[in-house]
C-alpha positions, -999 to +999 in steps of 0.1 A: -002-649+161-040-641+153-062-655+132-097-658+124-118-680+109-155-668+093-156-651+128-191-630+131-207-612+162-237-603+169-260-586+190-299-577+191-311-541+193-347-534+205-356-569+195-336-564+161-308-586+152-273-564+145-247-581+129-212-561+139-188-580+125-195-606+094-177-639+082-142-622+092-114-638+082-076-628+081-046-635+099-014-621+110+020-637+115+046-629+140+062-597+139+036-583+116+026-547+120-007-539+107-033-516+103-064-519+109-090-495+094-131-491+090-152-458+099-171-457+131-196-486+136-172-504+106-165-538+136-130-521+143-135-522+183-159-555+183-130-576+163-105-561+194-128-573+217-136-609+205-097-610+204-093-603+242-119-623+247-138-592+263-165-605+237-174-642+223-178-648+183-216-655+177-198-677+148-164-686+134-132-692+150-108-665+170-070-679+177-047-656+197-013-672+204-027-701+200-056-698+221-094-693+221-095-658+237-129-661+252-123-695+273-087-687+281-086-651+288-065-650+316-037-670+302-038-644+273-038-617+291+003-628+293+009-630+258-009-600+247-011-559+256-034-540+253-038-499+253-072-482+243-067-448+232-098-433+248-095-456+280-068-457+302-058-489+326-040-472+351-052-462+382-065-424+382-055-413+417-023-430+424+012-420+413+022-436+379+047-454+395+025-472+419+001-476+390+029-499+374+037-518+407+003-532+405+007-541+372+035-561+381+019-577+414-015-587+385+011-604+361+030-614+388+065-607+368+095-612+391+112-578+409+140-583+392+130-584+354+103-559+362+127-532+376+146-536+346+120-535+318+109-509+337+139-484+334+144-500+298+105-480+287+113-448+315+140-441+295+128-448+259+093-436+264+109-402+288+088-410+320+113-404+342+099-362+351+069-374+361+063-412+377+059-396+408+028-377+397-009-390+398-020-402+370-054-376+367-026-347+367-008-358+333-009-348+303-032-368+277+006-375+263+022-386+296-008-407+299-005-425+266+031-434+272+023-446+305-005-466+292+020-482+264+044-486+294+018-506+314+012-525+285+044-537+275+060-543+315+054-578+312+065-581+278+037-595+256+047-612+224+011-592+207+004-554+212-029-540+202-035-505+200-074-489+198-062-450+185-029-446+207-028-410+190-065-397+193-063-361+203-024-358+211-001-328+197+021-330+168+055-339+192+037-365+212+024-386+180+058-383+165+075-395+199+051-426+203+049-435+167+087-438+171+086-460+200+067-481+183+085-484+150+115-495+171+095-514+192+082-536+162+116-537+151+137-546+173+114-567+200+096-583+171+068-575+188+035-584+166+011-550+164-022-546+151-031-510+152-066-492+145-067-457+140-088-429+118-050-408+120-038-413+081+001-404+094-003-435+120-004-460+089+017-440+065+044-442+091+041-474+107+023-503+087+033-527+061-001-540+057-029-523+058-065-540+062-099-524+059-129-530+071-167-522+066-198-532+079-182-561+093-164-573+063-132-571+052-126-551+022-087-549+016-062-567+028-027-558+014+007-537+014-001-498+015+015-496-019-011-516-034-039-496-013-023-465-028-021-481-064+002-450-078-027-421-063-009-398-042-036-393-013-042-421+011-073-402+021-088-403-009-084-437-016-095-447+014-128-425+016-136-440-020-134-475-005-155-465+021-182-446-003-180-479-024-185-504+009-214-479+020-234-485-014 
């Protein structure tokens, strides 16, 4: 379902040639769900990008579905959701519900299939108290599960998720976190999840890859990441420490 190929990016910097993401290559196969780790400025949100297509590889190769994000973006963008933790996509002022009424109209899904996919994620994702509402007046929590809702209404076959538990309470991580194991399991829906929250990947992923200035470090099961130590945060800030130097 994604893959890349020696993928690199690029940018220049005050006339100084950055290299973000370096001869990346992994892939992930249909109903995968995996982690996806670095520290900040590790290539975590310039690989999501390149596989939107928001951003075009200086180098390599970037398959998504089967396609080359950059040159056929919109045809992706019905294969694959999207939700940014710190970002949301629906509209600020308007009640959720309309929010997800011009969702549908954009992916043009028929009425039919729509209103029920819709009351399939009100109920499992509890949206039902407050649809009505704008979206500025939720809760960062309400938000997120509308934001997954809008994602998933016209049922993509990839789900990416940039920190879909960044600042939320104890109760609203443990709610989305089970939406999305069932989610993964029983829509075989393909995930690939970034996050700095430990409990996201300890609770959700199989695999587990790390990044670090731009280059892939791990790539394996959480039980080999963990190797018989008992912390995963101390494994993972050794790797880090060890990339760093």
């Amino acid at each position: 379902m994604i893959e890349l190929e020696g993928a690199g990016r690029s940018f220049k910097v005050k006339g100084k040639l950055v290299h973000a993401v370096r001869d990346l290559s992994f892939s992930v196969g249909a109903g995968e769900f995996v982690g996806y780790l670095g520290p900040n400025g590790a290539g975590k949100s310039t690989t999501i990008k390149m596989l939107c297509g928001i951003l075009t590889p200086s180098s390599g190769r970037v398959r998504v579905a089967g396609l080359d994000p950059s040159r056929r973006r919109t045809v992706l963008a019905r294969r694959i959701g999207v939700v940014f933790g710190q970002r949301t996509t629906l509209w600020w002022d308007l009640p959720l519900k309309d929010s997800f009424e011009l969702i549908r109209l954009l992916y043009k899904v028929d009425r039919k299939v729509f209103r029920d996919r819709l009351d399939e994620l009100t109920q499992t994702l509890d949206l039902g108290a407050f649809m009505a509402r704008p979206v500025r007046q939720l809760s960062l929590g309400q938000r997120m599960r509308g934001d997954l809702a809008a994602a998933l209404l016209h049922e993509p076959a990839i789900l990416v998720l940039d920190e879909p538990t960044i600042g939320l309470d104890v109760v609203s991580k443990a709610a989305i976190r089970e939406f999305l194991q069932r989610l993964n399991a029983e829509s075989g829906t393909t995930v690939l999840l970034t996050t700095h929250d430990l409990g996201d990947i300890e609770r959700l992923c199989r695999r587990v890859m790390l990044i670090d200035q731009g280059r892939l470090a791990f790539d394996g099961t959480l039980e080999d990441l963990m190797a018989g130590e008992t912390s995963l945060e101390e494994v993972i800030t050794r790797l880090y420490t060890a990339g760093a130097q």
